[in-house]
C-alpha positions as CSV (number, residue, x, y, z in Angstrom):
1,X,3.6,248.1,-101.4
2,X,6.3,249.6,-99.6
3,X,7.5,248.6,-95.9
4,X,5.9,251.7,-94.5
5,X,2.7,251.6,-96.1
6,X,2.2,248.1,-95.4
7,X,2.8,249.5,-91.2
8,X,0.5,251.6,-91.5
9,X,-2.0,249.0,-93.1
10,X,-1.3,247.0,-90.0
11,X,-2.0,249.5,-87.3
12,X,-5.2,250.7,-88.7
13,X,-6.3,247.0,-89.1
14,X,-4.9,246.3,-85.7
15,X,-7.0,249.7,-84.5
16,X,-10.2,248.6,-85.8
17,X,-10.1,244.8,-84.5
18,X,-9.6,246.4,-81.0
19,X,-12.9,248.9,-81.7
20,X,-14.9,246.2,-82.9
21,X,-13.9,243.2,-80.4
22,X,-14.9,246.0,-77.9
23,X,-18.6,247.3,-79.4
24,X,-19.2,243.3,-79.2
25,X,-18.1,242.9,-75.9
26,X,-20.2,245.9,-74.9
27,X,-23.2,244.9,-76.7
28,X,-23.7,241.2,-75.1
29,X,-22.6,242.8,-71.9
30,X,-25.9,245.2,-72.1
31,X,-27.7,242.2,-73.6
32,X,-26.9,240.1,-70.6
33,X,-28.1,242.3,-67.9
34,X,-31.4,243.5,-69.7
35,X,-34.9,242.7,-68.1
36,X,-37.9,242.8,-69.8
37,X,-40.9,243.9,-68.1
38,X,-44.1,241.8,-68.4
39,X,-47.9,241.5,-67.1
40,X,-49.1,238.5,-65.9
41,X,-51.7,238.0,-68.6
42,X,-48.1,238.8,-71.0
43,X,-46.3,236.3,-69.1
44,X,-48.9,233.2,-69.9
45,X,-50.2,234.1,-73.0
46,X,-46.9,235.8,-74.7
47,X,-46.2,239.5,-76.1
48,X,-48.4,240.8,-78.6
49,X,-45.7,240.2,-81.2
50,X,-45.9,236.1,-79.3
51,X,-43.1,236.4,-77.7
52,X,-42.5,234.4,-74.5
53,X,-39.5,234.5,-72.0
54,X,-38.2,231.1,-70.8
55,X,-37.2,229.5,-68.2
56,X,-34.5,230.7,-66.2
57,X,-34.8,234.2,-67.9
58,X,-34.4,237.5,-65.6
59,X,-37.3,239.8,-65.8
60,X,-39.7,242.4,-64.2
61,X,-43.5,241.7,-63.8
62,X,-46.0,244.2,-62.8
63,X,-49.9,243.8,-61.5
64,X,-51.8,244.1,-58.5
65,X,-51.4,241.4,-55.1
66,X,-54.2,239.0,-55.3
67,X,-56.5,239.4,-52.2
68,X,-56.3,236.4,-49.5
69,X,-53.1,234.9,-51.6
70,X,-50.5,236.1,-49.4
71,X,-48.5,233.4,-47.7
72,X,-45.7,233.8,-45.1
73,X,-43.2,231.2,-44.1
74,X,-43.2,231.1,-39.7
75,X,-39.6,230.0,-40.2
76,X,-38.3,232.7,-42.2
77,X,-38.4,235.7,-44.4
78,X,-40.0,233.9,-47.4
79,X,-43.0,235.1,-48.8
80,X,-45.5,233.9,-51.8
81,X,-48.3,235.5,-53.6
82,X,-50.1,235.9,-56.6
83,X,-49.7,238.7,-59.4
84,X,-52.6,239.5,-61.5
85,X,-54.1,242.2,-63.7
86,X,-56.8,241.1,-65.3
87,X,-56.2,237.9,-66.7
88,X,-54.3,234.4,-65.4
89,X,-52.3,234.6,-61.8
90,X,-48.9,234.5,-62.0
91,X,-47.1,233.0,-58.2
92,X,-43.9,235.1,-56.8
93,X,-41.8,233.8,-54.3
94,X,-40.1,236.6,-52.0
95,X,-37.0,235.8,-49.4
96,X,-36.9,239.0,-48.0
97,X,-38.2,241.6,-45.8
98,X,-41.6,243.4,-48.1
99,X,-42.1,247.0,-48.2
100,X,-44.1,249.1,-45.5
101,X,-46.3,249.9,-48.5
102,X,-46.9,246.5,-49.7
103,X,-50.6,244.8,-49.4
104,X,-53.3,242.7,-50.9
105,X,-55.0,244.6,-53.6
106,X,-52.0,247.1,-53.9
107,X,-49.9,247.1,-57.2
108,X,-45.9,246.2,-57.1
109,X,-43.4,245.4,-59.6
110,X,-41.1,242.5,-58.8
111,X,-38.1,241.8,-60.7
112,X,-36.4,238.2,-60.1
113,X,-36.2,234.7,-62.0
114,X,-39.0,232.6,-64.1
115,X,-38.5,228.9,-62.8
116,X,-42.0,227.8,-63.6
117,X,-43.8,229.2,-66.9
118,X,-46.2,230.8,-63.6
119,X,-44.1,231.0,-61.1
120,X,-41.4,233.4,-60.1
121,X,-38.3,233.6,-57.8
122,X,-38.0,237.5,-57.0
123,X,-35.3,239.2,-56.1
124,X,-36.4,242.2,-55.5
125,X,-40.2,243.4,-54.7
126,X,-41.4,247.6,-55.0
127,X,-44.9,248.7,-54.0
128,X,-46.8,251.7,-54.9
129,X,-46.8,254.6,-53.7
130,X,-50.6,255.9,-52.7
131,X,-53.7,254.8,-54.4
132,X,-53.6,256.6,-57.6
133,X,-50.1,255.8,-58.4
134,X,-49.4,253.1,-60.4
135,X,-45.6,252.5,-61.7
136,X,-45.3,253.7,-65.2
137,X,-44.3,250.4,-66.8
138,X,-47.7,248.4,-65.4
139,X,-49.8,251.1,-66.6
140,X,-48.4,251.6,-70.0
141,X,-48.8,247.7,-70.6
142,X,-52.0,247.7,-68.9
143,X,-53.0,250.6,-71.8
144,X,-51.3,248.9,-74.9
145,X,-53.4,245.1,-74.0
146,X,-55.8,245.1,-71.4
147,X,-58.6,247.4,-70.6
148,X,-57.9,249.9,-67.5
149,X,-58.3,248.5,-64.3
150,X,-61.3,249.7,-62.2
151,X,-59.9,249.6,-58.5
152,X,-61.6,253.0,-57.9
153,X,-64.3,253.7,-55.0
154,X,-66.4,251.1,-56.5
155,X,-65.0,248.4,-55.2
156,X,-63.5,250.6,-51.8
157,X,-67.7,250.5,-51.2
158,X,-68.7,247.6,-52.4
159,X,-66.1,246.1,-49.5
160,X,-67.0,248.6,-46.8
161,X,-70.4,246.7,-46.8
């Protein structure tokens, strides 16, 4: 092999160890800062494919506020509550101020920490927007493993009573 030809072998190796070191770099870079998004009854009782996240694992988690589970710290900003759709609670634990929209009975999505296998340090808390909305992710879940939730005027007059 001639001088030449073995330069030229050693910038086109040289070319595609820099491309590959950098499509690795870039792929545990996006694998690093992706959050999966959960139910509470998905968070428990694992995926349907039995997947469970661990602890210490960043997520999102979806579902409505459980009524009269609300707690406030007098001290500060921090807040805990339980997440539920229609299965097992799940606890979320909020230092921060909540949104206007935020209630019992109203759906959010929170996306934080899992530091308990039930029990989750959020970072970050979004309510709905009006009664009929529910964010895309809860409801597509909610559709793929769970029957629909019924908070329609049934319950709006069975409380009015």
């Amino acid at each position: 092999m001639t001088p030449r030809r073995k330069k030229r072998l050693g910038i086109i190796l040289a070319i595609f160890i820099g491309i590959s070191a950098t499509v690795g770099l870039i792929l545990y870079a996006l694998n690093q800062n992706m959050d999966l998004f959960y139910t509470p009854t998905e968070l428990v009782n694992g995926k349907q494919d039995g997947s469970k996240p661990e602890i210490g694992q960043r997520l999102r988690i979806g579902g409505m506020v459980v009524a009269g589970s609300v707690s406030r710290d007098s001290e500060s900003l921090r807040v805990s509550f339980d997440l539920a759709d229609v299965g097992p609670k799940v606890t979320v634990v909020y230092d921060g101020i909540l949104p206007d929209l935020f209630r019992e009975g109203q759906g959010i999505v929170a996306q934080g920490v899992l530091i308990e296998p039930t029990k989750i340090e959020a970072f970050e808390v979004l309510a709905k927007h009006d009664e009929e909305y529910m964010p895309p992710e809860v409801a597509e879940a909610m559709k793929k493993t769970h029957e629909p939730l019924q908070y329609s005027k049934q319950q709006k007059q069975g409380s009015g009573q």
